[in-house]
C-alpha angles and dihedrals in degrees: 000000000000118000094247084050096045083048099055087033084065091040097052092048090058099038082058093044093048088054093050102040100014114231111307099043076054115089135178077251109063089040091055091051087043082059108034105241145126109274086220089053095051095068086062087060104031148021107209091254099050087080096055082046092055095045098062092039091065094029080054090057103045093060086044084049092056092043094056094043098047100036112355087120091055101055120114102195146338102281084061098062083037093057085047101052099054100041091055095036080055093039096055091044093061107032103038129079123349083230093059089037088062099041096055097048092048087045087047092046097059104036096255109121103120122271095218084070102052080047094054099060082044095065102036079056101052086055086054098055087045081054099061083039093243109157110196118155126265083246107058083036095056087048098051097050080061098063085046101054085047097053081060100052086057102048102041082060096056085041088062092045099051099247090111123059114223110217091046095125092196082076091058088044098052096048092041102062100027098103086043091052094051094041088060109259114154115254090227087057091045098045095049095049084044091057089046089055099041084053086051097049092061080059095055122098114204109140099115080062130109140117096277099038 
């Protein structure tokens, strides 16, 4: 077997495993019998955590993927796509399958969800902010993505426990213009660009997308 094919031979075992046990019950172990390879060979490919990396990366591309295809055209500027972005990634992880339900709370529960991603939308962000020429310092950006990522963690777990209702979109809203709020942009600004991407989400098909997919 050549070494690309070994590689997504491993990838694909845990990504299996992850859908049928969820992350813990899933050991390097198990991935490297459901590959059939040595367990002493599988720590030269992957870190445990490599593959829940790679999930959401590509689980990360694939929403970006439908965006662009249904209303990329239609897209006036970054924050929509970053609106976007967020309220489907949260839609499908809470509305898909019971298997990546359960994977992302317990991901979620144990501060495991992958930094990259929280990154990701970081940096998309930051390029928003550059696009409505609003210059704040690395420094005051970087702190209020923290209250923002900490907004999330909150609510994801109300969320979980039921205090929060999913499809609020007030809770969308809110997350999705907070770092633009503190960084000065005017509500008027935020909100308009807000009602353009909720329009543009009813034209989104994602509903061939989850984690496992």
């Amino acid at each position: 077997m050549a070494e690309i094919e070994k590689e997504e031979a491993i990838y694909q075992a845990a990504k299996d495993l992850f859908h049928e046990s969820g992350y813990k019950k899933t050991t390097m172990e198990k991935i490297a019998k459901r590959a059939g390879i040595s367990n002493g060979l599988i720590s030269y490919y992957y870190k445990k955590q490599d593959f829940i990396e790679r999930l959401f990366r590509e689980f990360m591309e694939k929403i970006n993927d439908v965006i662009t295809r249904d209303v990329g055209k239609l897209l006036e500027n970054l924050f929509q796509r970053y609106i976007l972005l967020g309220k489907i990634e949260s839609m499908i992880l809470y509305n898909t399958s019971p298997e990546s339900i359960k994977l992302f709370k317990e991901l979620a529960d144990n501060n495991l969800v992958p930094v990259t991603l929280h990154l990701a939308f970081r940096k998309l962000l930051r390029t928003v902010l550059e696009e409505f020429n609003c210059g704040i310092s690395e420094e005051y950006f970087n702190f209020y993505c923290e209250i923002e990522l900490a907004a999330k963690v909150r609510i994801n777990s109300d969320i979980h426990s039921g205090k929060v209702f999913l499809g609020e979109t007030t809770v969308y809203d809110f997350l999705s213009g907070l770092v633009l709020k503190l960084a000065g942009i005017p509500d008027d600004i935020i909100n308009k660009n807000i009602r353009k991407a909720n329009k543009l989400y009813k034209k989104v098909d994602f509903s061939g997308i989850d984690l496992f997919s």
